[in-house]
Each structure stands twice: as C-alpha cells, then as structure tokens.
N, C-alpha and C positions, 0 to 999 in steps of 0.2 A: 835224641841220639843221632839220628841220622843227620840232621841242620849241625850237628858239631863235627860230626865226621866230613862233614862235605867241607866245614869251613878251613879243617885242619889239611885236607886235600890239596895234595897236587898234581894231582891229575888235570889233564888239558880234555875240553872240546873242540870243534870247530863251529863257528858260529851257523847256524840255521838259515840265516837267510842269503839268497842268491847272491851272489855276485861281492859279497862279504871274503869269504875266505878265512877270516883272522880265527888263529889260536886263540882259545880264553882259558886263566884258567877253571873249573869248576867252580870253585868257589866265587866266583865273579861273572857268570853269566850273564846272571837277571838283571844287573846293571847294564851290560853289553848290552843284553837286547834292546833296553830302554832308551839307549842310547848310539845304538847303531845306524848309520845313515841307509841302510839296504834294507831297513826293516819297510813292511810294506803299512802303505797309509792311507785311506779316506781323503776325500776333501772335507773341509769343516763344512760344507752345504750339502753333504749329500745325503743329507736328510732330507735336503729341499729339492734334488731333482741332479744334481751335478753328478755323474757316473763314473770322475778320475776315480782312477789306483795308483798309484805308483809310490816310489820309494821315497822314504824322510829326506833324502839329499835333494830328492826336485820337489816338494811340496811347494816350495817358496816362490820358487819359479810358475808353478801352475796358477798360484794364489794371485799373485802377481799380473801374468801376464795373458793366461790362458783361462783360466773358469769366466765361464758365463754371468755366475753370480755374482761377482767380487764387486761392481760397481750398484748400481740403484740397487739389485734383489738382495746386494752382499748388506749393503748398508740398515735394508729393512728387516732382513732377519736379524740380525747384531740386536736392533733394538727390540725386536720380538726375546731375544735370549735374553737382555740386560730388564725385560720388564718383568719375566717370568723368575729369573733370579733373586730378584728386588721381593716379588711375591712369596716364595719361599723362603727368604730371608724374616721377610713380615710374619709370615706365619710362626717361622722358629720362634720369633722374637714374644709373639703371644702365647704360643706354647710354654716359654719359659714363666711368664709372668702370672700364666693361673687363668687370664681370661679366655682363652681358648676352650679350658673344661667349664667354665659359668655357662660358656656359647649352647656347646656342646648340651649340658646340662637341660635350659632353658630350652634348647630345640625338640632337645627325646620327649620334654614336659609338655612341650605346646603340640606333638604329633601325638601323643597318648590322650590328651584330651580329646584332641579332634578326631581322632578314633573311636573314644569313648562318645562321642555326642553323631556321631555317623553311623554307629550303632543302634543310636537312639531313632534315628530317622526312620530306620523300615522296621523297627518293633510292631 
C-alpha cells in the first residue's frame, strides 16, 4: 500500500547528500541516490588499508591518480578478489551438482567414526 502510494506521488524531496541540492521526485529517489555524484564513497581498497572518502564524481580521479594502491598493491588485490570470486563461483557450481552434499556427507561420516574410535582409546 504504501510502495503504490509513494509511486503514484508527487511529492518532491531534496536530495540527502551534500552539496547535491536537486529536487527528486518521491517516487524516484532511490534511483537518485544510486546515482547521484555527491553521494559519499569508499575507495575499492579500503579494505586493504586506503582511508579516501569522498564523492562519486571524484572517485575516478582518486582511483586514478591519488590512492596508494592503485598500482603493484592495486593489482594484487584485484587478483586476490578474481581468485576468491572464481572460488565461490566453484563452490555454487558444486552446490548445484549434488557433489558438495556426498562432500559434506562423507566428512560428518569420517568425523563420527573418528569420534567413535577416540572414544575407544581411553575406555
């Protein structure tokens, strides 16, 4: 009820982030946001140690020209992310197939055993 009232809305905001200004209307927000250059951003490394902020309209520039990472550390993380990716692809892909739960299956069997006979040692 409310998602159709909002969509039939014409009611205006103003957008949330600094230095934006722009009218939106309601119904069109969450696209603005997503899409907004003032909205505030991360460097894709600062996970790994880089400490930028700044807005969607200068990422590119920072990416570019400014982060520490972006050359030798930029490059080894990329393939740290495309090996990790590759892995959780591999895994969906056995998940889908069955052999993931045989895996699964055979591990619980071969730790209950070794259980059961560790058991057996200090009787």
């Amino acid at each position: 009820a409310l998602q159709e009232e909002m969509k039939n809305s014409l009611e205006t905001v103003l957008c949330p982030f600094r230095g934006c200004g722009k009218t939106i209307p309601i119904n069109a927000i969450k696209l603005h946001e997503e899409q907004c250059d003032h909205m505030k951003m991360k460097c894709k490394f600062s996970e790994w140690g880089c400490e930028w902020i700044g807005k969607k309209k200068d990422l590119e520039h920072h990416d570019n020209h400014e982060c520490e990472f972006r050359n030798e550390m930029g490059r080894l993380v990329n393939a740290v992310r495309e090996k990790v990716l590759n892995q959780a692809q591999a895994i969906a892909r056995l998940r889908d197939t069955g052999v993931y739960q045989a895996v699964n299956r055979n591990t619980r069997h071969m730790l209950m055993v070794r259980g059961r006979n560790a058991g057996n040692i200090f009787d």
